[in-house]
N, C-alpha and C positions, 0 to 999 in steps of 0.2 A: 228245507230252508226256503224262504219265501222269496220269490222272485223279486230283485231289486228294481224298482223303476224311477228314472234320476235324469231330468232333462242337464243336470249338472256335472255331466260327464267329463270327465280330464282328460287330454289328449292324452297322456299316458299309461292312461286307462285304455283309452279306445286304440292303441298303438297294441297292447296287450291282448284285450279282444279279438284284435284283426289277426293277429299272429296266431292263436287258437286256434280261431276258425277257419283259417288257412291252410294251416297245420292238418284240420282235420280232413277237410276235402279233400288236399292232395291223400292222406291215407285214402280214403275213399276212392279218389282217381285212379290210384297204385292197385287198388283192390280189381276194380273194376275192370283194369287192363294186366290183370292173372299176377302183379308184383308184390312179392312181400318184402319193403322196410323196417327194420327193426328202430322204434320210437324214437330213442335216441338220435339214430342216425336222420330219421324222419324230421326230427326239431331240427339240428345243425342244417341241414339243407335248407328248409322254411326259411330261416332268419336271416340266410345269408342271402337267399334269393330275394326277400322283400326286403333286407337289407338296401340291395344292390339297388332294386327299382326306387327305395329312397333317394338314393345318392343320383340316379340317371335323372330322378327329376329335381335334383336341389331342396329336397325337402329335409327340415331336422328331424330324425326320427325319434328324439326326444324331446320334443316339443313342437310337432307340426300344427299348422295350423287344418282349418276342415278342410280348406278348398286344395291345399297339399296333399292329404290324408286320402281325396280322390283321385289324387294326379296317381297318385304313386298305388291305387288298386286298382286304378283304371290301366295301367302301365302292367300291373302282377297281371290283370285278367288280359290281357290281349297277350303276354307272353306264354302265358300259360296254354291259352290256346292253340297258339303257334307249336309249341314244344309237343302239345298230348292230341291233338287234332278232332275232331267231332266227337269222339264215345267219350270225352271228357263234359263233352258242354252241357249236357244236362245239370251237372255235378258242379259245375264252373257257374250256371246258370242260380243254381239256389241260394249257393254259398255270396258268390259276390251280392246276391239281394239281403243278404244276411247281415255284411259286410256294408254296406249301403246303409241298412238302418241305422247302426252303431254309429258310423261319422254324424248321418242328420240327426243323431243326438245331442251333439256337439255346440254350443252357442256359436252362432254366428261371428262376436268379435273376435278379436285378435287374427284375423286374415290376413294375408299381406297387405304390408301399407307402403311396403319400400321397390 
């Protein structure tokens, strides 16, 4: 399948994205530091954790806006680091740039106005 490329990206889309890729790193962090989570249990944790960093910074996580969309992985990556400590950050390091592209996909309106 051919690689989509789409300056017209939906925040819901890119909320989707970020959760993936998030998803997969932590497997890769778990990997890295000798743990094996079984997928399942791997999504439930992900979701609830950037869940959670939605909510600590007021963002809708069904419809954020860009400069929310960084609050709130700016918020997962410093947490994440706190919680997995240096043999994570390489892996913290890729992903969150990964994660970075996806939002500056994102059109600039609809930021906050209020």
């Amino acid at each position: 399948m051919a690689k989509r490329h789409s300056n017209n990206i939906t925040p819901e889309v890119a909320v989707e994205r970020l959760i993936n890729c998030f998803e997969t790193a932590n497997g890769e962090i778990n990997k890295a530091l000798g743990q094996e989570i079984p997928k399942k249990e791997l999504n439930a944790r992900v979701k609830l954790f950037v869940g959670d960093a939605f909510r600590k910074c007021n963002v809708d996580i069904k419809n954020p806006t860009k400069e929310g969309l960084r609050e709130a992985m700016g918020l997962c990556k410093i947490n994440t680091e706190k919680m997995l400590g240096p043999k994570a950050e390489p892996i913290i390091r890729k992903h969150y740039a990964e994660m970075s592209e996806i939002i500056e996909k994102l059109p600039d309106n609809g930021d906050k106005n209020d």
